[in-house]
The first five atom37 places (N, CA, C, CB, O) and aatype in JSON, in Angstrom:
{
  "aatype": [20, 20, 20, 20, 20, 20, 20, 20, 20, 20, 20, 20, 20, 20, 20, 20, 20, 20, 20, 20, 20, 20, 20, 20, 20, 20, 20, 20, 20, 20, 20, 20, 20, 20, 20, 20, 20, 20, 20, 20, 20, 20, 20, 20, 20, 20, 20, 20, 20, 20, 20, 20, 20, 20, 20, 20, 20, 20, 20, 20, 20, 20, 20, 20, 20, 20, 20, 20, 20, 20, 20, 20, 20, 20, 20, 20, 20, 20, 20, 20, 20, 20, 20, 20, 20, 20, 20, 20, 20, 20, 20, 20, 20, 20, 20, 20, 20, 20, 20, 20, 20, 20, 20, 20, 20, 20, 20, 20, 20, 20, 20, 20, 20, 20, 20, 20, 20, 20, 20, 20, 20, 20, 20, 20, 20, 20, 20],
  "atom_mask": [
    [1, 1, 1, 1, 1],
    [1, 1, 1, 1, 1],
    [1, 1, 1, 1, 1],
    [1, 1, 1, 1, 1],
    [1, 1, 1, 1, 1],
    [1, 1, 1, 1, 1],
    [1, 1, 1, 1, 1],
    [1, 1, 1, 1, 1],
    [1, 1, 1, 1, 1],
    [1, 1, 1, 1, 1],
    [1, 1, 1, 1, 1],
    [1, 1, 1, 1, 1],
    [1, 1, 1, 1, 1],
    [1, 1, 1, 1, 1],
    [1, 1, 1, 1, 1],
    [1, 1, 1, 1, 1],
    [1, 1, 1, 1, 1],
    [1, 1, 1, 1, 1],
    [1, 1, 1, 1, 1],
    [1, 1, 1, 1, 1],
    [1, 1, 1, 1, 1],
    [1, 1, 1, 1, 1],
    [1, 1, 1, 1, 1],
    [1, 1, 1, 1, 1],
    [1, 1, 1, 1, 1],
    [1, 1, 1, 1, 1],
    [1, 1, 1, 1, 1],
    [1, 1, 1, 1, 1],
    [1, 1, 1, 1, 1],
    [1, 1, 1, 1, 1],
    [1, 1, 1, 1, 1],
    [1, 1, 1, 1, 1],
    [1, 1, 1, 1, 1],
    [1, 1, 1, 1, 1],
    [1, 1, 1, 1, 1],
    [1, 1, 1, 1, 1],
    [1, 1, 1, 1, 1],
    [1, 1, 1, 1, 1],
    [1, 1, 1, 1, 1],
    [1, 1, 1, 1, 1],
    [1, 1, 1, 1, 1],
    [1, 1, 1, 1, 1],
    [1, 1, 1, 1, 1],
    [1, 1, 1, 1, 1],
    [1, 1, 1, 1, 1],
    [1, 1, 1, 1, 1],
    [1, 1, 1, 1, 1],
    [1, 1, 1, 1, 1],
    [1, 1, 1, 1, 1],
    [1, 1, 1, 1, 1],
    [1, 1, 1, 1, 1],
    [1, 1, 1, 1, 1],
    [1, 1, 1, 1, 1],
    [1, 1, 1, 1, 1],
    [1, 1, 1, 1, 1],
    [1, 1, 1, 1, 1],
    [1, 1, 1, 1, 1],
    [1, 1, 1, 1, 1],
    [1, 1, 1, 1, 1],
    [1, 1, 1, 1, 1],
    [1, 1, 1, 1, 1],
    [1, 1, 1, 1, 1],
    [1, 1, 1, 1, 1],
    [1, 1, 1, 1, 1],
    [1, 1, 1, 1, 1],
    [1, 1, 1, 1, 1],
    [1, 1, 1, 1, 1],
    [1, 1, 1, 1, 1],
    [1, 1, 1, 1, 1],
    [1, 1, 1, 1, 1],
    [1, 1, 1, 1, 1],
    [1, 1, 1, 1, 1],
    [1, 1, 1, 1, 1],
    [1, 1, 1, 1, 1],
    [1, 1, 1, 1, 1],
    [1, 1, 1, 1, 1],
    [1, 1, 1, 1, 1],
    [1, 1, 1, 1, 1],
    [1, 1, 1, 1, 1],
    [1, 1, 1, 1, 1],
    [1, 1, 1, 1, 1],
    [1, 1, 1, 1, 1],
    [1, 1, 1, 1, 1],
    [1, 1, 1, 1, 1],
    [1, 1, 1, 1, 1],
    [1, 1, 1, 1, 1],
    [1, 1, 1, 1, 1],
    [1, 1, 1, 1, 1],
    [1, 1, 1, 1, 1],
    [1, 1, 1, 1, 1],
    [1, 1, 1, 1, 1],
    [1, 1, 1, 1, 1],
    [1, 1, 1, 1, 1],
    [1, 1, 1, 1, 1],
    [1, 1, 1, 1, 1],
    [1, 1, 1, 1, 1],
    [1, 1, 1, 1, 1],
    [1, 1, 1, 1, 1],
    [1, 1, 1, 1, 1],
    [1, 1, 1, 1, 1],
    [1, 1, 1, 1, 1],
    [1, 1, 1, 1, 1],
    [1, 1, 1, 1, 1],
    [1, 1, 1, 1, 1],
    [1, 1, 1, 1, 1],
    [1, 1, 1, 1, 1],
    [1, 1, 1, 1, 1],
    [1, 1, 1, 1, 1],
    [1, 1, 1, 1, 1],
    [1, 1, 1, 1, 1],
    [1, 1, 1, 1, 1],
    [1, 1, 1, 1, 1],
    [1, 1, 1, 1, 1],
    [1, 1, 1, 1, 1],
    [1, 1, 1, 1, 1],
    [1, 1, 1, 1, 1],
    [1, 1, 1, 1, 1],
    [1, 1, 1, 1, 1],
    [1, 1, 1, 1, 1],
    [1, 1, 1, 1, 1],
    [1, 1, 1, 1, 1],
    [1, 1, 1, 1, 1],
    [1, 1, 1, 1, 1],
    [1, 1, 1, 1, 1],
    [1, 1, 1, 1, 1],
    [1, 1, 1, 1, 1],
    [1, 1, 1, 1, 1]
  ],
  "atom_positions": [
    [[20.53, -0.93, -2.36], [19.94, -2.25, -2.5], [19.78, -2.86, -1.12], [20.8, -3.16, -3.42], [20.7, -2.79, -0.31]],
    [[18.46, -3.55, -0.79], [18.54, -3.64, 0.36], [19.51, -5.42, 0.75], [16.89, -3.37, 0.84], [19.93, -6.3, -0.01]],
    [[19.51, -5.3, 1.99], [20.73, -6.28, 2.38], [19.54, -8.16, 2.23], [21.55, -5.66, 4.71], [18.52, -8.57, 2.79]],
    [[20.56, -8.77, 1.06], [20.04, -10.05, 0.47], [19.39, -10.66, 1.65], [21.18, -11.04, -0.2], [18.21, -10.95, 1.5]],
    [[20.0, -10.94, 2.96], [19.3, -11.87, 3.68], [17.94, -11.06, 4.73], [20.55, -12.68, 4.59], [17.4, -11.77, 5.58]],
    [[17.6, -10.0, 4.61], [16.35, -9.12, 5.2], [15.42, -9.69, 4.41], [16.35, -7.42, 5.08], [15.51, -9.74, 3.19]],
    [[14.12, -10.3, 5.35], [12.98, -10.98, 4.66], [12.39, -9.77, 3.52], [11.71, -11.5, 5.94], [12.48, -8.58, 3.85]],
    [[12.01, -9.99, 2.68], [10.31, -9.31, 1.84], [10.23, -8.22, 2.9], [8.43, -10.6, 1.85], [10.79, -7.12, 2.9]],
    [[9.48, -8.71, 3.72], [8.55, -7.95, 4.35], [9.4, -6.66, 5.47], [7.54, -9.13, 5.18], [8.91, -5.61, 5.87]],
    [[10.82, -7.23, 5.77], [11.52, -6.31, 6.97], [12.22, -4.96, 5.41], [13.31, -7.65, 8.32], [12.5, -3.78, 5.64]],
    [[12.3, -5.56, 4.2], [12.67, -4.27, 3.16], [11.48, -3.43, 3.1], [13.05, -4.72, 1.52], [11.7, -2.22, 3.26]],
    [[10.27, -3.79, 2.92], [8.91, -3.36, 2.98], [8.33, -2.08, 4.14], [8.21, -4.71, 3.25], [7.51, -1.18, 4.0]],
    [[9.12, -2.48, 5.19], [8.82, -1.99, 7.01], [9.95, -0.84, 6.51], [9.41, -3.45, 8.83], [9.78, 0.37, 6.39]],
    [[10.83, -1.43, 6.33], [11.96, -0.35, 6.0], [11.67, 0.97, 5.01], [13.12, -1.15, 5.31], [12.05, 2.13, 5.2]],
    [[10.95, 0.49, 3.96], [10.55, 1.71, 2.98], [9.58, 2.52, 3.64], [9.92, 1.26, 1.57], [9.87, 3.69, 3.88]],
    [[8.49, 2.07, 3.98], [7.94, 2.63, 5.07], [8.1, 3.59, 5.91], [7.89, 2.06, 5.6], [7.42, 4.62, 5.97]],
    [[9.28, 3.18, 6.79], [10.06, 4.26, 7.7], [10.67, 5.44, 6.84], [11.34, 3.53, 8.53], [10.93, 6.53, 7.34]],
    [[10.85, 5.19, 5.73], [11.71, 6.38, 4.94], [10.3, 6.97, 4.42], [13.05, 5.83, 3.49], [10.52, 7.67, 3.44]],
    [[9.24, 6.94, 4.66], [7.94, 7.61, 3.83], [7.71, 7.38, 2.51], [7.96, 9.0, 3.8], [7.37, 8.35, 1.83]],
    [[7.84, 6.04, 1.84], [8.05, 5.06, 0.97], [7.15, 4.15, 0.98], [9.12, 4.54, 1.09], [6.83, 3.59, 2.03]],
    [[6.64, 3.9, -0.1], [5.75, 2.93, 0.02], [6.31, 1.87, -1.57], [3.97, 3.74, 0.07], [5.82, 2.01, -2.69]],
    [[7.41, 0.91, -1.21], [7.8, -0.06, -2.09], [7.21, -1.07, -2.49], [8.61, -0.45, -1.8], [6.22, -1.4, -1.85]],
    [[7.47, -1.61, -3.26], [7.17, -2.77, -4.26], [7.73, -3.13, -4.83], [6.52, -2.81, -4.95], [8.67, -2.43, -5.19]],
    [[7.56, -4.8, -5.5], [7.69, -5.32, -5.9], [8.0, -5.7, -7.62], [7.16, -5.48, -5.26], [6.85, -5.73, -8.06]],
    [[9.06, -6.03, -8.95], [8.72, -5.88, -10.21], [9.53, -7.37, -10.67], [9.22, -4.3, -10.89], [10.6, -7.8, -10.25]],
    [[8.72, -7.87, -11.54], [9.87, -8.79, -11.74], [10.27, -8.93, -13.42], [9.42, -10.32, -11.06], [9.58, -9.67, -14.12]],
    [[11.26, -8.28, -13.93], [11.72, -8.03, -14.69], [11.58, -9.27, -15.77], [12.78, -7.56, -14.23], [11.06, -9.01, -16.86]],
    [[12.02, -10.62, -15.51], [11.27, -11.36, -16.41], [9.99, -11.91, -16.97], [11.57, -11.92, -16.31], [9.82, -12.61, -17.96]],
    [[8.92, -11.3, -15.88], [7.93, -11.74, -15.72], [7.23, -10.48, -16.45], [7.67, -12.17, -14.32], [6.37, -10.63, -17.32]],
    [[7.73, -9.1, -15.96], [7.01, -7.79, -16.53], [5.84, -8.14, -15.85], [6.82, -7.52, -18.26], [4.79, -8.51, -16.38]],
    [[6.13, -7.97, -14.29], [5.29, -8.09, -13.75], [5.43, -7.13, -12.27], [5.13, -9.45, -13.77], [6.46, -6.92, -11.62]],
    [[3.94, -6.61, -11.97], [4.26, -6.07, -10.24], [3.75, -7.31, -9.83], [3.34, -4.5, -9.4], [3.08, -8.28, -10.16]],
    [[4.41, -6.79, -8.94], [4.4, -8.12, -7.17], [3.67, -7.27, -5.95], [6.61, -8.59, -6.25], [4.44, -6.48, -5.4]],
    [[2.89, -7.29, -5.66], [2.62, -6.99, -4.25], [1.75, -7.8, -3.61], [2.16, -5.78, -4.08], [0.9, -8.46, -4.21]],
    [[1.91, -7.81, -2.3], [2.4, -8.05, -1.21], [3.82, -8.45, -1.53], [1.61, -8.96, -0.52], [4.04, -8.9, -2.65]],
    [[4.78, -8.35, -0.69], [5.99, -8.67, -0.93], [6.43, -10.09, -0.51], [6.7, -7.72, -0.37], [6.07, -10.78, 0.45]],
    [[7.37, -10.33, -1.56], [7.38, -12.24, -1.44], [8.53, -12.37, -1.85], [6.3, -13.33, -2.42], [9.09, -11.33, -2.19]],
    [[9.38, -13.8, -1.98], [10.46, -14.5, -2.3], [10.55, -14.75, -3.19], [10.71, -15.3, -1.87], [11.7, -14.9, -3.61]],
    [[9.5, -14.95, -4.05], [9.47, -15.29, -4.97], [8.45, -14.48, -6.16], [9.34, -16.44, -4.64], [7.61, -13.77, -5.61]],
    [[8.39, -14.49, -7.47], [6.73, -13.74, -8.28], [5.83, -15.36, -8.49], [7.14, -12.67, -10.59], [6.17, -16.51, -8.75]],
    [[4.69, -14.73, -8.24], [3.62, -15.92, -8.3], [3.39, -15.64, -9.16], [2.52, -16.2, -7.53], [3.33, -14.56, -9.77]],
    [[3.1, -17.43, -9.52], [2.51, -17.88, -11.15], [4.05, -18.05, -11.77], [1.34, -16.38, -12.2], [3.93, -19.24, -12.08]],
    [[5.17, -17.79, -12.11], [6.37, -18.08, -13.05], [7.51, -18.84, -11.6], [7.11, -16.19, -14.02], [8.05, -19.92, -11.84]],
    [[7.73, -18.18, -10.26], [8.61, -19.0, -9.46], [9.87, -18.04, -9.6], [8.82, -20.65, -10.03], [10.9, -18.29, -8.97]],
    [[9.77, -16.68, -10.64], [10.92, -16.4, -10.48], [11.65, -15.74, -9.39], [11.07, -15.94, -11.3], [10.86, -15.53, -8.47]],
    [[12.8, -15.34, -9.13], [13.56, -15.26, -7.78], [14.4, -13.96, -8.21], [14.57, -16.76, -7.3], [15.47, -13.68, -7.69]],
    [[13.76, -13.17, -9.28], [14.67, -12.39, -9.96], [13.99, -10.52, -9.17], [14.46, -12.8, -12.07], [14.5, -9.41, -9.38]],
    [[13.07, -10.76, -8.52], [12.53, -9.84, -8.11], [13.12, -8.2, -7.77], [12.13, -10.46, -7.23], [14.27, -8.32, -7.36]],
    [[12.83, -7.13, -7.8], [14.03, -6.1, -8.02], [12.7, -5.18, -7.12], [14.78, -5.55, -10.09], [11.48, -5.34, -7.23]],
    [[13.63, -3.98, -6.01], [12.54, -3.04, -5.1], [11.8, -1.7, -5.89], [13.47, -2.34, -3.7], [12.44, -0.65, -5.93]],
    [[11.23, -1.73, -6.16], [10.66, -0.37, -6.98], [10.11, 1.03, -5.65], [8.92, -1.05, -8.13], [10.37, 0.52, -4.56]],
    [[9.58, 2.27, -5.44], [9.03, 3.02, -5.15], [8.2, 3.43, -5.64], [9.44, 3.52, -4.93], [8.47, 4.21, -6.56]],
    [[7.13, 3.22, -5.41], [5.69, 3.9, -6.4], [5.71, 5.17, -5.83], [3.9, 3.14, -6.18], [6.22, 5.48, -4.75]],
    [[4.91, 6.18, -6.93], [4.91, 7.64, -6.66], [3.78, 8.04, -5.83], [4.87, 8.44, -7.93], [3.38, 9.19, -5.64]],
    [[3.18, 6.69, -5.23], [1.88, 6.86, -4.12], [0.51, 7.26, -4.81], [2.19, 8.16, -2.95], [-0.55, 7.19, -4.19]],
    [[0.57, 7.6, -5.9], [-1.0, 7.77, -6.29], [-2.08, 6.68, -6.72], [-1.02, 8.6, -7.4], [-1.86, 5.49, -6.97]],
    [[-3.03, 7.2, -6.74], [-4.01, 5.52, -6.29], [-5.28, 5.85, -6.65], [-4.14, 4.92, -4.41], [-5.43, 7.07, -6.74]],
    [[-6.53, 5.0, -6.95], [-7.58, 5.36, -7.22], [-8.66, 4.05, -6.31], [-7.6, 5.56, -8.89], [-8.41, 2.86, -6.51]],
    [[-9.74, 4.44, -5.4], [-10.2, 3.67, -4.88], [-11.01, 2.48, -5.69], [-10.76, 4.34, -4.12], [-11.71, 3.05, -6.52]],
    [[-11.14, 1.43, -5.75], [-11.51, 0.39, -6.1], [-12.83, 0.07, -5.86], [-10.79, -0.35, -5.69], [-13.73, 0.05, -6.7]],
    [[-12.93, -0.22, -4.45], [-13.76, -0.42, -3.72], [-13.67, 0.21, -2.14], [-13.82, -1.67, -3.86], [-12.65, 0.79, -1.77]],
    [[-14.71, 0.06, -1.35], [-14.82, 0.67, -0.29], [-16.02, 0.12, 0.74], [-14.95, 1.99, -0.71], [-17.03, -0.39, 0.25]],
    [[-15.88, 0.24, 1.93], [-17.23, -0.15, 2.85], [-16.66, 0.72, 4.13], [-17.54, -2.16, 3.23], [-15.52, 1.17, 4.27]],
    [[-17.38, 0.79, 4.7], [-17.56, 1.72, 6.44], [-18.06, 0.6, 7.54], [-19.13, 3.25, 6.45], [-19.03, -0.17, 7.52]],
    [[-16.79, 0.87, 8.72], [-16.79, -0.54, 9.56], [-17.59, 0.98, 10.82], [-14.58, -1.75, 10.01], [-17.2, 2.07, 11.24]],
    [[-18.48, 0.37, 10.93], [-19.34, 0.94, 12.57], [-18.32, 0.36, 13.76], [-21.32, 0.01, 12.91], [-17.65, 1.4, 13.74]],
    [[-17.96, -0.07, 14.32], [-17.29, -0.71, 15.33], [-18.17, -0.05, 16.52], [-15.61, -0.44, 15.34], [-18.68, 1.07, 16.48]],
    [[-18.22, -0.96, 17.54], [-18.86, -1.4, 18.71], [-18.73, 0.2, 19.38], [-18.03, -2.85, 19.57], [-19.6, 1.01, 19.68]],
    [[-17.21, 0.26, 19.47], [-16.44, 1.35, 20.3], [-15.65, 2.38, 19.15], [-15.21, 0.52, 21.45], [-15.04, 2.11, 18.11]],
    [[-15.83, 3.12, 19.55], [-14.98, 4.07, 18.75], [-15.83, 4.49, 17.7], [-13.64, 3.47, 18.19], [-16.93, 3.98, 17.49]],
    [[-15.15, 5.74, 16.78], [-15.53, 6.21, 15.51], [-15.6, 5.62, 14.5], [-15.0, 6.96, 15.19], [-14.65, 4.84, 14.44]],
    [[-16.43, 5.55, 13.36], [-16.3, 4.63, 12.48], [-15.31, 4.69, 11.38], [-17.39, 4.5, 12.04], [-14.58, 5.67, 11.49]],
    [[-15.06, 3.94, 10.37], [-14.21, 3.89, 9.75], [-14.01, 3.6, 8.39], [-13.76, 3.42, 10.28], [-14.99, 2.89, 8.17]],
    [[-13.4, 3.68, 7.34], [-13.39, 3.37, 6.06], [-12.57, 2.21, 6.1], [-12.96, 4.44, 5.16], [-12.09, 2.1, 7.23]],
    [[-12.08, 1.01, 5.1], [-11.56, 0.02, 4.66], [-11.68, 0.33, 3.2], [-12.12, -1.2, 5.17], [-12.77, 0.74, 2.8]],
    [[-10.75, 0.19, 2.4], [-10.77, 0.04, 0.5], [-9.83, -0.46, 0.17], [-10.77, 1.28, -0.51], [-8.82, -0.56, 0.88]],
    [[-9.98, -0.97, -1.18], [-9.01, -1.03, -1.84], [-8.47, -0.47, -2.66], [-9.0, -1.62, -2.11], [-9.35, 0.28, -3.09]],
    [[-7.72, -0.32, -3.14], [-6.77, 1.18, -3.71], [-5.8, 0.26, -4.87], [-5.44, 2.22, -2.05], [-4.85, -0.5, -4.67]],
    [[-6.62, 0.81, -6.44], [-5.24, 0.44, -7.08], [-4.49, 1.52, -7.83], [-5.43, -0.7, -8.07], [-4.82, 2.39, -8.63]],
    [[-3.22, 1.08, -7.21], [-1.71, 1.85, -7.24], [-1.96, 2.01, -8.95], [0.05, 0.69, -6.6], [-2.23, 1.22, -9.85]],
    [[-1.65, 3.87, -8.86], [-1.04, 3.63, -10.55], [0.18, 2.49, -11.48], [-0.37, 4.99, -10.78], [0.22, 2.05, -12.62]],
    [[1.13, 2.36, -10.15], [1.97, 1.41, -10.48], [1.45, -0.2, -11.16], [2.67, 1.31, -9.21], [2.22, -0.92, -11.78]],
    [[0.51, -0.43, -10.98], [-0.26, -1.54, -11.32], [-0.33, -3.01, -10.19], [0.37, -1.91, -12.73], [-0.1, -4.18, -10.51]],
    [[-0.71, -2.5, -8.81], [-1.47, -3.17, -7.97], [-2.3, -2.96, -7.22], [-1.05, -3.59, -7.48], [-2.32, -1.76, -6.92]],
    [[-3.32, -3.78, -6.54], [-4.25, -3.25, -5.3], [-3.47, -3.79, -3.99], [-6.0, -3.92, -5.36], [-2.55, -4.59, -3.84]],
    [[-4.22, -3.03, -3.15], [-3.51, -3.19, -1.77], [-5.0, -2.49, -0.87], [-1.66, -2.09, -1.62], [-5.89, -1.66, -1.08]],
    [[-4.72, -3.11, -0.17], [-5.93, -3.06, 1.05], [-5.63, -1.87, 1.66], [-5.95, -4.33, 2.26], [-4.41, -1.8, 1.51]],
    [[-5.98, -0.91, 2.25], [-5.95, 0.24, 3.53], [-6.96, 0.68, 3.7], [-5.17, 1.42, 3.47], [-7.97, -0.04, 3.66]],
    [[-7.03, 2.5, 4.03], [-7.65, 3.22, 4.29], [-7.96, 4.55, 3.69], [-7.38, 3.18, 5.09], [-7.47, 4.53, 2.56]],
    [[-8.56, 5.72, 3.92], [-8.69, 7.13, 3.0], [-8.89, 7.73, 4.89], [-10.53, 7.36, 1.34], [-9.55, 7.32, 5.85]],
    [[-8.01, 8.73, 4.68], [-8.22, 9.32, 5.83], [-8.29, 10.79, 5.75], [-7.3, 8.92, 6.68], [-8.04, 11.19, 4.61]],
    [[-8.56, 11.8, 6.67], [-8.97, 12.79, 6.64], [-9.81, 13.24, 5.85], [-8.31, 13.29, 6.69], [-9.57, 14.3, 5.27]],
    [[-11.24, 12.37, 5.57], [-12.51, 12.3, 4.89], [-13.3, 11.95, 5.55], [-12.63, 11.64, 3.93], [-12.88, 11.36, 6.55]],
    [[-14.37, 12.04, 5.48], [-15.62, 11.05, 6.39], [-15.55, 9.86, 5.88], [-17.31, 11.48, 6.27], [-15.6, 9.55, 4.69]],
    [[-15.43, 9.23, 6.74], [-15.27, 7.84, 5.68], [-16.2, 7.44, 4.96], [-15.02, 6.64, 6.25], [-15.83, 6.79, 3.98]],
    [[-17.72, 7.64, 5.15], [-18.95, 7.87, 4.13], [-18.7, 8.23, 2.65], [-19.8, 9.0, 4.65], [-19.08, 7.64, 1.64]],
    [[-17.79, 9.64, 2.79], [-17.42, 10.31, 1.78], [-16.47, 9.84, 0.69], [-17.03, 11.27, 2.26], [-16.2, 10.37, -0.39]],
    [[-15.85, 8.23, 1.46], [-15.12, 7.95, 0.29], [-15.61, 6.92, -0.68], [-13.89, 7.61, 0.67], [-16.04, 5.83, -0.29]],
    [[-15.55, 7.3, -2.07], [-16.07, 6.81, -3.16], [-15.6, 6.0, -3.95], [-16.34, 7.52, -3.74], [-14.4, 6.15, -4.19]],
    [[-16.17, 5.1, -4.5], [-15.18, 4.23, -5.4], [-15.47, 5.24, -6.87], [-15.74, 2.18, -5.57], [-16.46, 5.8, -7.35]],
    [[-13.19, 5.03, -7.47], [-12.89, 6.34, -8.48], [-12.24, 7.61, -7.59], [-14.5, 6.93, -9.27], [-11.41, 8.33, -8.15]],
    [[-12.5, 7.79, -6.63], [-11.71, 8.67, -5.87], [-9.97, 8.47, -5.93], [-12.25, 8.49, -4.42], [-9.29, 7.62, -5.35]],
    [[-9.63, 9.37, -6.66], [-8.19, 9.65, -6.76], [-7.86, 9.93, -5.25], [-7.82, 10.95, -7.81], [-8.52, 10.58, -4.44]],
    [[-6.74, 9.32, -5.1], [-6.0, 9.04, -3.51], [-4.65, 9.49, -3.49], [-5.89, 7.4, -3.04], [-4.14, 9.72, -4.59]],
    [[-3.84, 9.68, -2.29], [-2.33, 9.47, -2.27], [-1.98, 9.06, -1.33], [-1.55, 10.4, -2.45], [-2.7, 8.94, -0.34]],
    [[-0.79, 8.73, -1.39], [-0.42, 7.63, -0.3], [0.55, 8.57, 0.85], [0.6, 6.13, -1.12], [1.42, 9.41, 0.63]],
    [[-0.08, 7.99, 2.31], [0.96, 8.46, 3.4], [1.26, 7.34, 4.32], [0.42, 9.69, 4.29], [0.6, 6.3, 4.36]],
    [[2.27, 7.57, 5.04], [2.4, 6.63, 6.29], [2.01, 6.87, 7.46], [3.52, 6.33, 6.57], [2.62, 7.77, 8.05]],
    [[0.97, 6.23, 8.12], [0.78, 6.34, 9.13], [1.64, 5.57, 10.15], [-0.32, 6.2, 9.13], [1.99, 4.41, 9.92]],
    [[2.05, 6.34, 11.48], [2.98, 5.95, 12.51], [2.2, 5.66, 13.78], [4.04, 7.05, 12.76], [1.91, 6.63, 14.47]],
    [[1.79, 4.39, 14.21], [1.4, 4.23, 15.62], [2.13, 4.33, 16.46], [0.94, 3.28, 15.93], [3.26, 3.86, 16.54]],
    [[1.59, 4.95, 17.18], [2.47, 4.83, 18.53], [2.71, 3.81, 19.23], [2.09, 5.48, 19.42], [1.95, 2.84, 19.23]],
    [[4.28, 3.89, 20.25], [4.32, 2.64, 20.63], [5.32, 1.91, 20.06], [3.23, 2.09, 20.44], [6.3, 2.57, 19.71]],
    [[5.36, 0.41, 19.81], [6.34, -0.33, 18.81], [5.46, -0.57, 17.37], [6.9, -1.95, 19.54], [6.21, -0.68, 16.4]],
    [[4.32, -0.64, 17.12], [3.82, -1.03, 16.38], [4.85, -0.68, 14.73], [2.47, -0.53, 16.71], [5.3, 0.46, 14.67]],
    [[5.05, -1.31, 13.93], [5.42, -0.84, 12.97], [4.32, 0.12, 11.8], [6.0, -1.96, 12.54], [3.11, -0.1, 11.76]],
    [[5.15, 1.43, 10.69], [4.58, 2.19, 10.27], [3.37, 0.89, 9.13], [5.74, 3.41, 9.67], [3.55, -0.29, 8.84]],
    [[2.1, 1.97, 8.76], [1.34, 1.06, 7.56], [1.23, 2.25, 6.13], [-0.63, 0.46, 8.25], [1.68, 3.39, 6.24]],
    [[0.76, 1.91, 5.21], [0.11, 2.9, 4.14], [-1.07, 3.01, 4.55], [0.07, 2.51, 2.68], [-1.8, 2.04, 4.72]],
    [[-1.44, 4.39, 4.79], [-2.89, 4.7, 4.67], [-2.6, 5.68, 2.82], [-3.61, 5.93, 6.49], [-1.75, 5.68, 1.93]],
    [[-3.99, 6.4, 3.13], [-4.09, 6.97, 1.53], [-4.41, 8.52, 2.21], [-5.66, 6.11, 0.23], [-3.93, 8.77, 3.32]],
    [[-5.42, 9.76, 1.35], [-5.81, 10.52, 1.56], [-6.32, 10.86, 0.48], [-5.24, 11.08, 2.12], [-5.9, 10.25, -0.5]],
    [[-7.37, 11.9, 0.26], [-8.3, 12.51, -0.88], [-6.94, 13.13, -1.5], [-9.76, 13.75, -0.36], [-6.29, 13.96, -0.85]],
    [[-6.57, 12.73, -2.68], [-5.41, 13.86, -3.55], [-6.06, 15.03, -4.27], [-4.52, 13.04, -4.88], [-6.79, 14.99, -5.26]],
    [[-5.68, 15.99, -3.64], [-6.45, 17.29, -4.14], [-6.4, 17.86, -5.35], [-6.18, 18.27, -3.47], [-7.37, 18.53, -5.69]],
    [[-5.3, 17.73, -6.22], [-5.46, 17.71, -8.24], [-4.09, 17.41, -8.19], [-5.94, 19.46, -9.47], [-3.19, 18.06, -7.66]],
    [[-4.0, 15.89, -9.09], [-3.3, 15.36, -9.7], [-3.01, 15.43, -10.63], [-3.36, 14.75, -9.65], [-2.15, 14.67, -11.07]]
  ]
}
């Protein structure tokens, strides 16, 4: 259980580092939570408990950022079988190639540096 006074977000960074991608449930609410918070929106409750989703995902939506500099890129949204969306990426695809309905899975990407780890996704090859 992670330690009561670590914000939302430093348990979140933490699952992360373990190749985890956590969330949020709130047992009275029978509800997921994500983004991670203090509280579940809409009821106020404070009863919130850490779950691990099994990372699989299906794209939502999708667009391709050209950027000025550099290679271009995918942005989507991805909802978790667990029952939320969450913003990232699909990587090791053309990013053209990624489709909304595209079955995904989830990895962590590690920047270098201090930056802390994020979820990206990837094409899941049969689920």
């Amino acid at each position: 259980m992670p330690n009561a006074t670590e914000s939302p977000l430093a348990t979140y960074i933490a699952h992360l580092k373990r190749g985890e991608l956590g969330y949020q449930f709130s047992p009275s609410a029978q509800q997921v939570v994500f983004y991670p918070r203090v509280i579940a929106p809409k009821t106020g409750a404070a009863d919130l408990e850490w779950r691990v989703s099994k990372g699989l995902g299906t794209v939502h939506a999708t667009t391709v950022v050209h950027p000025q500099q550099g290679p271009k890129y995918n942005v989507c949204l991805v909802d978790v079988d667990e029952g939320f969306r969450m913003m990232s990426r699909v990587e090791d695809i053309e990013p053209t190639a990624v489709k909304i309905g595209l079955r995904v899975k989830f990895r962590v990407h590690t920047p270098e540096g201090d930056e802390d780890p994020y979820p990206v996704f990837t094409p899941a090859e049969s689920v």
